[in-house]
Predicted model as a PDB file, atoms N, CA, C, CB and O in Angstrom, pLDDT in the B-factor column:
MODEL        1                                                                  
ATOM      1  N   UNK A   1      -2.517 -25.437  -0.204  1.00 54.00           N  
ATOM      2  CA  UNK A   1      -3.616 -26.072  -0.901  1.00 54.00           C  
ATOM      3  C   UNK A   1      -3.220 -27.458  -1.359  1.00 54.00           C  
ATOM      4  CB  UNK A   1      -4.061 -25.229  -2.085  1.00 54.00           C  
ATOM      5  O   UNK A   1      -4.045 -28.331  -1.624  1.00 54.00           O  
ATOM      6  N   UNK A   2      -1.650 -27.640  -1.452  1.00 62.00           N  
ATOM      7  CA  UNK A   2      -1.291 -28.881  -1.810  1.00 62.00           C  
ATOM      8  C   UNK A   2      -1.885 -30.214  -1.499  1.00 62.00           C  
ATOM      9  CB  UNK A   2      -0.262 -28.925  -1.474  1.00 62.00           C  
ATOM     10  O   UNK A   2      -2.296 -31.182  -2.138  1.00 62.00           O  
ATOM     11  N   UNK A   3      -1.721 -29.758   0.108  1.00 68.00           N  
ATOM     12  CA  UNK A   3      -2.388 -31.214   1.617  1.00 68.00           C  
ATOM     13  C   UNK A   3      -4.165 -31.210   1.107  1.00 68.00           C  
ATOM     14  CB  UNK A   3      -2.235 -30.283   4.259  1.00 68.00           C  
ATOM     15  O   UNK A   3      -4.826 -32.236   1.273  1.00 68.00           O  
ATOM     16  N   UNK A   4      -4.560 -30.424   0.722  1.00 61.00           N  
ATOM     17  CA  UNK A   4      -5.970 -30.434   0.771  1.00 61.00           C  
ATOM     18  C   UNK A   4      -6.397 -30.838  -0.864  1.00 61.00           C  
ATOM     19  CB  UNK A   4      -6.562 -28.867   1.352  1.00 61.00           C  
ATOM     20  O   UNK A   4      -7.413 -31.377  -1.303  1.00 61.00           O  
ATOM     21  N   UNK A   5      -5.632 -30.525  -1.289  1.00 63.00           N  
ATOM     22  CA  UNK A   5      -5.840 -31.252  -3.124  1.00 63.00           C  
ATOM     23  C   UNK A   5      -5.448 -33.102  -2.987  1.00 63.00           C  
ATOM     24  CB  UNK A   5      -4.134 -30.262  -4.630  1.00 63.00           C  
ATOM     25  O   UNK A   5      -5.765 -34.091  -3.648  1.00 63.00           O  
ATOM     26  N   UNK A   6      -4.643 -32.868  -1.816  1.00 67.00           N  
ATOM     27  CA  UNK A   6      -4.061 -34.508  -1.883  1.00 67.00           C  
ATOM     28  C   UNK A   6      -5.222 -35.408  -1.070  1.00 67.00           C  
ATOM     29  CB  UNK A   6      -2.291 -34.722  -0.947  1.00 67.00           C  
ATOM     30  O   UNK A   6      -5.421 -36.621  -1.134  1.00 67.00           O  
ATOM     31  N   UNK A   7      -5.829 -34.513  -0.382  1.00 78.00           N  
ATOM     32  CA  UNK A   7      -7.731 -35.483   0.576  1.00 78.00           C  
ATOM     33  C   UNK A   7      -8.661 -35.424  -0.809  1.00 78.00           C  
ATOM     34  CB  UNK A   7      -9.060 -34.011   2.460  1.00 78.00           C  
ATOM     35  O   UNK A   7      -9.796 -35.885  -0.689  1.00 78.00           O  
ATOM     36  N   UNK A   8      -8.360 -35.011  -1.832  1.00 83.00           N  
ATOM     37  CA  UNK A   8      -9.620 -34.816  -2.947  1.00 83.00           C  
ATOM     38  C   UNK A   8     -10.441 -34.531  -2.823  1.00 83.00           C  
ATOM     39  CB  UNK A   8     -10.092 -35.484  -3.531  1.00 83.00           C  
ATOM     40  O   UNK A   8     -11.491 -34.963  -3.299  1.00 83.00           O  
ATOM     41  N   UNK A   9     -10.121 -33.068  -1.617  1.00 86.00           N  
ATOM     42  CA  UNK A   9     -11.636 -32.303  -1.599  1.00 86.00           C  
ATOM     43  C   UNK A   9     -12.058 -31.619  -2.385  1.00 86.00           C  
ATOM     44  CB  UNK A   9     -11.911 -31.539  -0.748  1.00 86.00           C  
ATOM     45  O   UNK A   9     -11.360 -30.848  -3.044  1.00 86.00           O  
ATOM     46  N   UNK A  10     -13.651 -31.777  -2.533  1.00 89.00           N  
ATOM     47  CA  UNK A  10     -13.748 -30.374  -3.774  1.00 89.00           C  
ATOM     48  C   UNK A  10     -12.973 -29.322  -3.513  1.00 89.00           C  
ATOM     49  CB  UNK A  10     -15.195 -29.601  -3.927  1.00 89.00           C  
ATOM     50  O   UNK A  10     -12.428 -29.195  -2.416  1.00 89.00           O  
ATOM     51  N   UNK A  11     -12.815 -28.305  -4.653  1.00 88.00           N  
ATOM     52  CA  UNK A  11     -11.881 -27.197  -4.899  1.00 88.00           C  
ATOM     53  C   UNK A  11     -13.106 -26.390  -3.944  1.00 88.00           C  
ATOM     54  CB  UNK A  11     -11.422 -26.660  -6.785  1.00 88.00           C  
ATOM     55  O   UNK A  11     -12.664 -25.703  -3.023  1.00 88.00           O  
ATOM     56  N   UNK A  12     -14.238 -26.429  -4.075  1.00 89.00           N  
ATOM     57  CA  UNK A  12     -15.055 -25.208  -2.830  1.00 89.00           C  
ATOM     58  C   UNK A  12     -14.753 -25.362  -1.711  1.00 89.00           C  
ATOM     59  CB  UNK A  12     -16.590 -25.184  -2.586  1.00 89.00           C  
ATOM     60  O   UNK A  12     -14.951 -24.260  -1.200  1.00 89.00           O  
ATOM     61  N   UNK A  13     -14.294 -26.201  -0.765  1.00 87.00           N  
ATOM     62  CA  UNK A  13     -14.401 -26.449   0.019  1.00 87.00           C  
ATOM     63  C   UNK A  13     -13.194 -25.875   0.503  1.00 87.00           C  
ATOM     64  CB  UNK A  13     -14.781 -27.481   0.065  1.00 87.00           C  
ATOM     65  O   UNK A  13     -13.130 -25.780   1.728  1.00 87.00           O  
ATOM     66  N   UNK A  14     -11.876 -25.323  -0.389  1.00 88.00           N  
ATOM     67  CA  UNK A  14     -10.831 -24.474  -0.119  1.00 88.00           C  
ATOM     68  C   UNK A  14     -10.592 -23.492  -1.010  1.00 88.00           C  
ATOM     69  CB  UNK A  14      -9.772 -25.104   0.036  1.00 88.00           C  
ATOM     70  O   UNK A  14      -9.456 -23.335  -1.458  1.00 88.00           O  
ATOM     71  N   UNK A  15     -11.626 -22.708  -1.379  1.00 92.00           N  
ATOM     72  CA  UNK A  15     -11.691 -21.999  -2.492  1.00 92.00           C  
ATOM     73  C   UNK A  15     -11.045 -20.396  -1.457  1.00 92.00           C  
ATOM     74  CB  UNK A  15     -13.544 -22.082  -3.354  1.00 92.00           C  
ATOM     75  O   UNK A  15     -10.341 -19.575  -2.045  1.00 92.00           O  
ATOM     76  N   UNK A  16     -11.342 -20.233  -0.262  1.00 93.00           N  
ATOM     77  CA  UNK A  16     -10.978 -19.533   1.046  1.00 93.00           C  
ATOM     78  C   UNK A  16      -9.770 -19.317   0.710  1.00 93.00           C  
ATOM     79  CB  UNK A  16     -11.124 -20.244   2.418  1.00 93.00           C  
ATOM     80  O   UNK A  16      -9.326 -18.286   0.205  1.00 93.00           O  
ATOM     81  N   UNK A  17      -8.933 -20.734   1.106  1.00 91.00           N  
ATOM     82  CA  UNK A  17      -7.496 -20.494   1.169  1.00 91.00           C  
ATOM     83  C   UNK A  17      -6.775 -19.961   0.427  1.00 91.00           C  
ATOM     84  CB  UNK A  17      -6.947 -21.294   1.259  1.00 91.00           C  
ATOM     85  O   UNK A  17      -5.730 -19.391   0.739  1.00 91.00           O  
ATOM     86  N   UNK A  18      -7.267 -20.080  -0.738  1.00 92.00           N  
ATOM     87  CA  UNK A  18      -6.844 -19.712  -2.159  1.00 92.00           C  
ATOM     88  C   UNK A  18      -7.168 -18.151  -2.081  1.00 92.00           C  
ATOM     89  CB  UNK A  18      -7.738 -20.595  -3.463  1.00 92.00           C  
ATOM     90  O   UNK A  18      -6.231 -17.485  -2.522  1.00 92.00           O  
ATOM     91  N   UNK A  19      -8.001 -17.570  -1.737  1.00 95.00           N  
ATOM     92  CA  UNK A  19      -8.404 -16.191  -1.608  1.00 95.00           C  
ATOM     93  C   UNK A  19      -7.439 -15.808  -0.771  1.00 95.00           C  
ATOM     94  CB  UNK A  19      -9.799 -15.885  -1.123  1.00 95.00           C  
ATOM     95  O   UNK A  19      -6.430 -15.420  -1.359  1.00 95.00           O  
ATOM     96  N   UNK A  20      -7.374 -15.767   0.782  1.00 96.00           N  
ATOM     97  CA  UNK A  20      -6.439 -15.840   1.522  1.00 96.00           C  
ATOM     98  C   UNK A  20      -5.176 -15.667   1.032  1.00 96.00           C  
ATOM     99  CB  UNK A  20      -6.537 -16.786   2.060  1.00 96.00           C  
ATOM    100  O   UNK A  20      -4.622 -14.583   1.215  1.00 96.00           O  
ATOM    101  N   UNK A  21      -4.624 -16.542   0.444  1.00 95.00           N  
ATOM    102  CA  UNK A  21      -3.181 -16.391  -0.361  1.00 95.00           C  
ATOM    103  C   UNK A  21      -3.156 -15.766  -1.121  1.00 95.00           C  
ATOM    104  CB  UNK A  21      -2.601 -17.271  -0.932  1.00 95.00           C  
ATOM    105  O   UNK A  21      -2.054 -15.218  -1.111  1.00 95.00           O  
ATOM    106  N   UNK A  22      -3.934 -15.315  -2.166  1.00 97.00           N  
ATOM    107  CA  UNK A  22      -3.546 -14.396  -2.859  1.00 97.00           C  
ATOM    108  C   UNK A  22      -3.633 -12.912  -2.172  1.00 97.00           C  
ATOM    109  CB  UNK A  22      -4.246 -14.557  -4.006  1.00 97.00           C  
ATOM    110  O   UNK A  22      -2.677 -12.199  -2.480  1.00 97.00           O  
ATOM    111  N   UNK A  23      -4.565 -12.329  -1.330  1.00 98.00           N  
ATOM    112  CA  UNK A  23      -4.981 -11.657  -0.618  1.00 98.00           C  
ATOM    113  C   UNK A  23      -3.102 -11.347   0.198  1.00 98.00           C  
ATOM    114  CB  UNK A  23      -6.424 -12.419   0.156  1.00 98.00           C  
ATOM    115  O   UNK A  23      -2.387 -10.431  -0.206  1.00 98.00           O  
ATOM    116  N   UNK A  24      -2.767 -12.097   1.064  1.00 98.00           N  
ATOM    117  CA  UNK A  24      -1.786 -12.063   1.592  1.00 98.00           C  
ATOM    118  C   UNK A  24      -0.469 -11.481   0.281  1.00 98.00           C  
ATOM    119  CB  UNK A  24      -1.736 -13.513   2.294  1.00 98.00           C  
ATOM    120  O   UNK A  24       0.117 -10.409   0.432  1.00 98.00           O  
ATOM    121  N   UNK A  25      -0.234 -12.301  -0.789  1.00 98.00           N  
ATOM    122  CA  UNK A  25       0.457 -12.404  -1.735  1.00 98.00           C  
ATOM    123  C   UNK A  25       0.506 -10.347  -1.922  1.00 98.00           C  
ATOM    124  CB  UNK A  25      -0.323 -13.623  -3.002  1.00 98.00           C  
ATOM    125  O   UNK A  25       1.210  -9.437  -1.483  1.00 98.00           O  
ATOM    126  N   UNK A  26      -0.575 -10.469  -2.737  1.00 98.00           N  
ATOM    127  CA  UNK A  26      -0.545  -8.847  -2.623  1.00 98.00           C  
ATOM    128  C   UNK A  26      -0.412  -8.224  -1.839  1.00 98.00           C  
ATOM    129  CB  UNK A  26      -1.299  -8.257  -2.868  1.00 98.00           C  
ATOM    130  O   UNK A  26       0.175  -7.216  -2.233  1.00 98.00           O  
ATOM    131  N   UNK A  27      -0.655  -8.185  -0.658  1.00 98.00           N  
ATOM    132  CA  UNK A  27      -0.115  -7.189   0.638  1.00 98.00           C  
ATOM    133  C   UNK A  27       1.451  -7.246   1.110  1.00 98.00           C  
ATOM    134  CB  UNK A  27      -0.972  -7.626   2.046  1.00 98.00           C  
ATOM    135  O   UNK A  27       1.993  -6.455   1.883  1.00 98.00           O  
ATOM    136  N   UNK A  28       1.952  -8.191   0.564  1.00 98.00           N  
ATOM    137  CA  UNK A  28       3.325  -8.579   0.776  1.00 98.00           C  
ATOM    138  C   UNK A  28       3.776  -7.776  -0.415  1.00 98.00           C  
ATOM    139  CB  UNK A  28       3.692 -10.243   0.795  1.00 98.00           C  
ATOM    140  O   UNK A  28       4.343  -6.716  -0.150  1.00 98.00           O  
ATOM    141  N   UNK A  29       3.594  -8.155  -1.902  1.00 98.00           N  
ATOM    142  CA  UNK A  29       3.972  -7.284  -2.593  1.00 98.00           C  
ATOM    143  C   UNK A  29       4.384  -5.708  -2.738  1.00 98.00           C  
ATOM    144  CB  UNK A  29       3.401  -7.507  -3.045  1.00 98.00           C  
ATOM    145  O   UNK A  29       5.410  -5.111  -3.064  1.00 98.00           O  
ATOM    146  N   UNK A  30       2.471  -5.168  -2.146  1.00 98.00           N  
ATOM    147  CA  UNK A  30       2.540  -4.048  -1.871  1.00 98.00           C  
ATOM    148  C   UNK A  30       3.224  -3.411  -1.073  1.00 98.00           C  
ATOM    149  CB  UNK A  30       1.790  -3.835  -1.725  1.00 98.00           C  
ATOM    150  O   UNK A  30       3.549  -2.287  -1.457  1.00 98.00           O  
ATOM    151  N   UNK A  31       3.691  -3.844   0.276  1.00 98.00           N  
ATOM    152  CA  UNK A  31       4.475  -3.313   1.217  1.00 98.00           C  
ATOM    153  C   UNK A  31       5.910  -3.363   1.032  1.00 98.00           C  
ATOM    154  CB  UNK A  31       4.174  -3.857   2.319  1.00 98.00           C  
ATOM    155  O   UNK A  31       6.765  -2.645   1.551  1.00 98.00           O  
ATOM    156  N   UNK A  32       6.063  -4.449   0.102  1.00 98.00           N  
ATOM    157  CA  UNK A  32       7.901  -4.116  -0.485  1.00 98.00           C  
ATOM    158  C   UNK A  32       8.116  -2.961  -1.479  1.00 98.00           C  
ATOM    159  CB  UNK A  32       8.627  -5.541  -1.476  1.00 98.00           C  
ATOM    160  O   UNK A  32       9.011  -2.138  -1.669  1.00 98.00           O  
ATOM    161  N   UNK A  33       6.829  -3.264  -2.078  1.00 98.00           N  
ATOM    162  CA  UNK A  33       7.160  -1.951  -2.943  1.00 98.00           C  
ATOM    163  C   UNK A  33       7.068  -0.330  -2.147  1.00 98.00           C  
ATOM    164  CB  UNK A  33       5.972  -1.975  -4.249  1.00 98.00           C  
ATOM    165  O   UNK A  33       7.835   0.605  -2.376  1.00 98.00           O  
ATOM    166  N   UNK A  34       6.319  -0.328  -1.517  1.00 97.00           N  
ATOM    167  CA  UNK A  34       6.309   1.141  -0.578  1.00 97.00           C  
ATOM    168  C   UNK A  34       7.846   0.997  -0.077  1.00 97.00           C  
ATOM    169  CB  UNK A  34       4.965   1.209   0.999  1.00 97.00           C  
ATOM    170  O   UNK A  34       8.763   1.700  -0.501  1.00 97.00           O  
ATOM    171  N   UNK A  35       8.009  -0.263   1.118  1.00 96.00           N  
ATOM    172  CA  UNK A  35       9.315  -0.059   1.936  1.00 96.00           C  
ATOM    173  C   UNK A  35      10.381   0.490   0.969  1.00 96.00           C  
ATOM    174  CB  UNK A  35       9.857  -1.484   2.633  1.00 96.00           C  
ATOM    175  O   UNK A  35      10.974   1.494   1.362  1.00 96.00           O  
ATOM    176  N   UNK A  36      10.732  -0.033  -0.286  1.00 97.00           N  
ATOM    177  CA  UNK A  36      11.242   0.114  -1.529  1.00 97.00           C  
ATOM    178  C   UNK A  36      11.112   1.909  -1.901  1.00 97.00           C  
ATOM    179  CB  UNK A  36      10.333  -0.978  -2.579  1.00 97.00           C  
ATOM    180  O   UNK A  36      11.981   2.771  -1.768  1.00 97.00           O  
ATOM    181  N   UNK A  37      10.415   1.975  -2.146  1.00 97.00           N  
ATOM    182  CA  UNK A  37      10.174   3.341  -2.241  1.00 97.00           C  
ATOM    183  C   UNK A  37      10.075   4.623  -1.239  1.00 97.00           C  
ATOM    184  CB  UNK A  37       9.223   3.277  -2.736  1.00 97.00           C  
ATOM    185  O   UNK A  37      10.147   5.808  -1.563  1.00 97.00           O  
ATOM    186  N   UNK A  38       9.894   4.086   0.036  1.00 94.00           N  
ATOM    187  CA  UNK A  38      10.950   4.768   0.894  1.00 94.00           C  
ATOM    188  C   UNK A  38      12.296   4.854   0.898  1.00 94.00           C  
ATOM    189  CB  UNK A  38      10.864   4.439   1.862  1.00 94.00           C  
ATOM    190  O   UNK A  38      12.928   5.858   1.228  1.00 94.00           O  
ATOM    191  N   UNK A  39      12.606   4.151   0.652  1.00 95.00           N  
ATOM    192  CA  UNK A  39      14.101   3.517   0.878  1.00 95.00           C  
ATOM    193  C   UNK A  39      14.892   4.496  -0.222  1.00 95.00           C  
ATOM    194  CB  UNK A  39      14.246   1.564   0.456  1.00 95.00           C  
ATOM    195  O   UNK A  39      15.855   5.146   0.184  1.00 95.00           O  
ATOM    196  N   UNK A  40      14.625   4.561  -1.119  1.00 95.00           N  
ATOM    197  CA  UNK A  40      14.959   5.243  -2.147  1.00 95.00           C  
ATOM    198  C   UNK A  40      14.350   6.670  -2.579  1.00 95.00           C  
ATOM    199  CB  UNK A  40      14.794   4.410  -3.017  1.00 95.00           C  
ATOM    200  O   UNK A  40      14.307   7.168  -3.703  1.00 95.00           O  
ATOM    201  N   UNK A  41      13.864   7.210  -1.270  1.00 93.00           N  
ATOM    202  CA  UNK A  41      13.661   8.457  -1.409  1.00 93.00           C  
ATOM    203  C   UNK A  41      12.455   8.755  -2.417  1.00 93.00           C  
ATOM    204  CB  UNK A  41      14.906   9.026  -1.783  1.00 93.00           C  
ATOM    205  O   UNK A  41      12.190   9.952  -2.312  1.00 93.00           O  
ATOM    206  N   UNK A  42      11.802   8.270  -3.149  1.00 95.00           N  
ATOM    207  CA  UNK A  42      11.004   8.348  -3.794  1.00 95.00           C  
ATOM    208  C   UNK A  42       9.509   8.983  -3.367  1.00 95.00           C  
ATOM    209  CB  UNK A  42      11.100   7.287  -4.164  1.00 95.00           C  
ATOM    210  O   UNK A  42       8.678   9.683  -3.944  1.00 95.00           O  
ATOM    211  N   UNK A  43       9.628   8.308  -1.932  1.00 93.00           N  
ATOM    212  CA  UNK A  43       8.399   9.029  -1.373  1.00 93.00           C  
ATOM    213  C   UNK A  43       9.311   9.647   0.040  1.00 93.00           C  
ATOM    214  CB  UNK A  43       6.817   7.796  -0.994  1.00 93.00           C  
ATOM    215  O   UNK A  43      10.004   8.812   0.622  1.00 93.00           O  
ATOM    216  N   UNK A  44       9.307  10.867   0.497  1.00 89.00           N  
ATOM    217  CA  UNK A  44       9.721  11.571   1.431  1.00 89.00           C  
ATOM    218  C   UNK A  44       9.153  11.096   2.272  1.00 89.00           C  
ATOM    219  CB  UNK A  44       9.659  12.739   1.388  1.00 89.00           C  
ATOM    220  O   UNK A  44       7.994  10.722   2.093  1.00 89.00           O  
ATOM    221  N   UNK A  45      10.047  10.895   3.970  1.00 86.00           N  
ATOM    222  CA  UNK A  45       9.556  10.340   5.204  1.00 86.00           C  
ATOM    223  C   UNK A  45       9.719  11.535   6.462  1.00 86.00           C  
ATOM    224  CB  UNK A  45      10.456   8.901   5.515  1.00 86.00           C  
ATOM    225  O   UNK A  45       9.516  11.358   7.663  1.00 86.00           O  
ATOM    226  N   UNK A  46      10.147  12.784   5.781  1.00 87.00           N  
ATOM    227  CA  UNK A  46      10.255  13.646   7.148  1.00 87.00           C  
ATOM    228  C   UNK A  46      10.018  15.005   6.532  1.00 87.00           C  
ATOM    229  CB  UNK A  46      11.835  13.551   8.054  1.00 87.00           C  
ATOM    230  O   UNK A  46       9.718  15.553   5.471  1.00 87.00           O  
ATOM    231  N   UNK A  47      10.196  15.140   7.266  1.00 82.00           N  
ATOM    232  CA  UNK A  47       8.888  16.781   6.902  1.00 82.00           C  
ATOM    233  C   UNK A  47       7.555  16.905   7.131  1.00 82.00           C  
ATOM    234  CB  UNK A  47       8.620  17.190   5.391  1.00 82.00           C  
ATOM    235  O   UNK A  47       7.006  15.864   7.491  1.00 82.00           O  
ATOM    236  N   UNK A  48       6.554  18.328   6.980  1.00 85.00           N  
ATOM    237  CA  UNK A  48       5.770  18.401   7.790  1.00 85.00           C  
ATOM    238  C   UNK A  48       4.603  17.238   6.689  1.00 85.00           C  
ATOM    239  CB  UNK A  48       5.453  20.125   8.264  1.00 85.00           C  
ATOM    240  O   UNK A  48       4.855  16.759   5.584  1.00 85.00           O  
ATOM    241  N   UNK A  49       3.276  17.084   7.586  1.00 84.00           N  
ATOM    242  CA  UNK A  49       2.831  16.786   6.708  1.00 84.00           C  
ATOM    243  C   UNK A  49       1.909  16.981   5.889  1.00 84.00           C  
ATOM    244  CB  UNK A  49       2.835  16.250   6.863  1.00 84.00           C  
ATOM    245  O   UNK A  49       1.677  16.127   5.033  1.00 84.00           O  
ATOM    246  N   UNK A  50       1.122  18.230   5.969  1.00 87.00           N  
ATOM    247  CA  UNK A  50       0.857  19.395   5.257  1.00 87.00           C  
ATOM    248  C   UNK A  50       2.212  20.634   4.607  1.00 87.00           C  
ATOM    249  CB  UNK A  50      -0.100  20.050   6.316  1.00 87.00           C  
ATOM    250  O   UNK A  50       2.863  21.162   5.508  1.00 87.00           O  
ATOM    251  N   UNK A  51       2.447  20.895   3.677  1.00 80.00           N  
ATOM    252  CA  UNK A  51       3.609  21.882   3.209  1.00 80.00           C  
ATOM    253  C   UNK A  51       2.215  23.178   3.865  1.00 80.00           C  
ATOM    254  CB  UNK A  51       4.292  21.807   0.910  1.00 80.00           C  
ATOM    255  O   UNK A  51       1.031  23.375   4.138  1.00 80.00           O  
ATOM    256  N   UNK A  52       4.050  23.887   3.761  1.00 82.00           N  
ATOM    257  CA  UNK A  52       3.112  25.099   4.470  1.00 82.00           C  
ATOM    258  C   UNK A  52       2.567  26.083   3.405  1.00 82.00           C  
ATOM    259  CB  UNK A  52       4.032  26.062   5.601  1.00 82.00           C  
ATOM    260  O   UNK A  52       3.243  26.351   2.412  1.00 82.00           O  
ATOM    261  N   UNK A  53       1.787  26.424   3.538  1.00 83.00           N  
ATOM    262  CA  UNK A  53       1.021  27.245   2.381  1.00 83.00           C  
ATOM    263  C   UNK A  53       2.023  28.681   1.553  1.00 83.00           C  
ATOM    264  CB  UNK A  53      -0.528  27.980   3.292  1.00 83.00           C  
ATOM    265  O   UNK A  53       2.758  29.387   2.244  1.00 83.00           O  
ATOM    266  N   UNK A  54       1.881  28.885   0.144  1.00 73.00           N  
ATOM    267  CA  UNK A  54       2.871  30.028  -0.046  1.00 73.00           C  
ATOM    268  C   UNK A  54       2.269  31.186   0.463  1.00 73.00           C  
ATOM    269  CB  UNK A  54       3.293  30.278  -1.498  1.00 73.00           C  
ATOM    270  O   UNK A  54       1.047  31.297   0.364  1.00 73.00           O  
ATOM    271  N   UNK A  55       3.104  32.285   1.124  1.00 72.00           N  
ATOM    272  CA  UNK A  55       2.982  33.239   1.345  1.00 72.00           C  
ATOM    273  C   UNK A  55       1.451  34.166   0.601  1.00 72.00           C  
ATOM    274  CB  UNK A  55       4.272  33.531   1.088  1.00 72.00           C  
ATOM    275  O   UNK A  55       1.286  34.254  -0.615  1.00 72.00           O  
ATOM    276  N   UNK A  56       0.818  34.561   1.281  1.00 73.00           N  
ATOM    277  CA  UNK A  56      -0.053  35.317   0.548  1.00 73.00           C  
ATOM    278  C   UNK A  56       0.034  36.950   0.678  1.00 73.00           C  
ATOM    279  CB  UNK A  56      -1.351  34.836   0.928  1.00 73.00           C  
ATOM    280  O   UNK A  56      -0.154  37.764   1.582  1.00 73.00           O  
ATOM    281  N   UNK A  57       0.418  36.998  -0.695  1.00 70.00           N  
ATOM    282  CA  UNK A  57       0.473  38.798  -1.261  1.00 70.00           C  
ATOM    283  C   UNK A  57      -0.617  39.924  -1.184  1.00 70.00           C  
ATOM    284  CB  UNK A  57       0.641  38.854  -2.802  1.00 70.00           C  
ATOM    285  O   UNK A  57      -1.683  39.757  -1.776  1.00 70.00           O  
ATOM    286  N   UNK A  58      -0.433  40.787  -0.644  1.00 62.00           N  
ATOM    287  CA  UNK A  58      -1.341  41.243   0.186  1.00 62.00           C  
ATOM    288  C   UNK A  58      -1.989  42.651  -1.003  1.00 62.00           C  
ATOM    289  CB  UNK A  58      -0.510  41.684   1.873  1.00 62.00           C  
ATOM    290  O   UNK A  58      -1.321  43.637  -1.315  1.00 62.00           O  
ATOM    291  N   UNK A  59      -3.090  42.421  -1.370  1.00 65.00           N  
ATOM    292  CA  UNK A  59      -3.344  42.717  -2.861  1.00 65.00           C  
ATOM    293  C   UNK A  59      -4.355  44.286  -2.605  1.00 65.00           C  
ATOM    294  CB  UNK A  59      -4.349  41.121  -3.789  1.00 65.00           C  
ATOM    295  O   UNK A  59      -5.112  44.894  -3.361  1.00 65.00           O  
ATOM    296  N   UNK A  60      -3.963  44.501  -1.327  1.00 60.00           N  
ATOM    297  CA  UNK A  60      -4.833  46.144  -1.041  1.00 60.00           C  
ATOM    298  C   UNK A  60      -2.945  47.386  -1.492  1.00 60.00           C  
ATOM    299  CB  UNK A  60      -5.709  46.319   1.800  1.00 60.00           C  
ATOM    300  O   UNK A  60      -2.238  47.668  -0.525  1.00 60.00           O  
ATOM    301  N   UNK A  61      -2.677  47.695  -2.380  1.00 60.00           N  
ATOM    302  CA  UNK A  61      -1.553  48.558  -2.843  1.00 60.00           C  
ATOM    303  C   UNK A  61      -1.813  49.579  -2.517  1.00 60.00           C  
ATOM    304  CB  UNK A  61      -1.213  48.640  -4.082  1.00 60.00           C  
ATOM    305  O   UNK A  61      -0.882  50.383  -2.541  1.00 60.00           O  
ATOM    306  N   UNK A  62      -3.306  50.132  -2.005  1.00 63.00           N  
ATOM    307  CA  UNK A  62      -3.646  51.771  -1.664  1.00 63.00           C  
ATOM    308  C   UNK A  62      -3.610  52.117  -0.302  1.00 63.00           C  
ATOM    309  CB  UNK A  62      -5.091  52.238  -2.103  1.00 63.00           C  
ATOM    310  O   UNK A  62      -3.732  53.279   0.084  1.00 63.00           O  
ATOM    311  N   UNK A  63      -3.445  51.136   0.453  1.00 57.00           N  
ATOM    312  CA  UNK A  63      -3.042  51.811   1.792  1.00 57.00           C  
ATOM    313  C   UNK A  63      -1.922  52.500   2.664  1.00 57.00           C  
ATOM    314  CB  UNK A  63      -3.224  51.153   2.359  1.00 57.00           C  
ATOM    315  O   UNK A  63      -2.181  52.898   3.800  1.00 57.00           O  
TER     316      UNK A  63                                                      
ENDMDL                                                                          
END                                                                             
């Protein structure tokens, strides 16, 4: 936004870029923090990806 503040365009006229960058800014953030949190086990990367359901106890005792 620097080059475009230095033509003295109105600020609307790059109000985009500015969205854009921050837009980007956060997705960069966000994805270090996940990679981050893989990384450190925090969020599990192997295993199924449904757990398998617990056993169900079979609740007829009179047969």
């Amino acid at each position: 936004a620097t080059g475009l503040q230095a033509k003295q365009l109105a600020e609307r006229y790059w109000l985009d870029v500015s969205y854009v960058r921050g837009m980007l800014t956060a997705q960069i953030e966000w994805l270090t923090a996940t990679a981050d949190r893989i990384a450190s086990g925090d969020i599990p990367w192997d295993g199924p990806a449904v757990p398998d359901p617990a056993p169900q106890k079979d609740q007829d005792t009179t047969r």
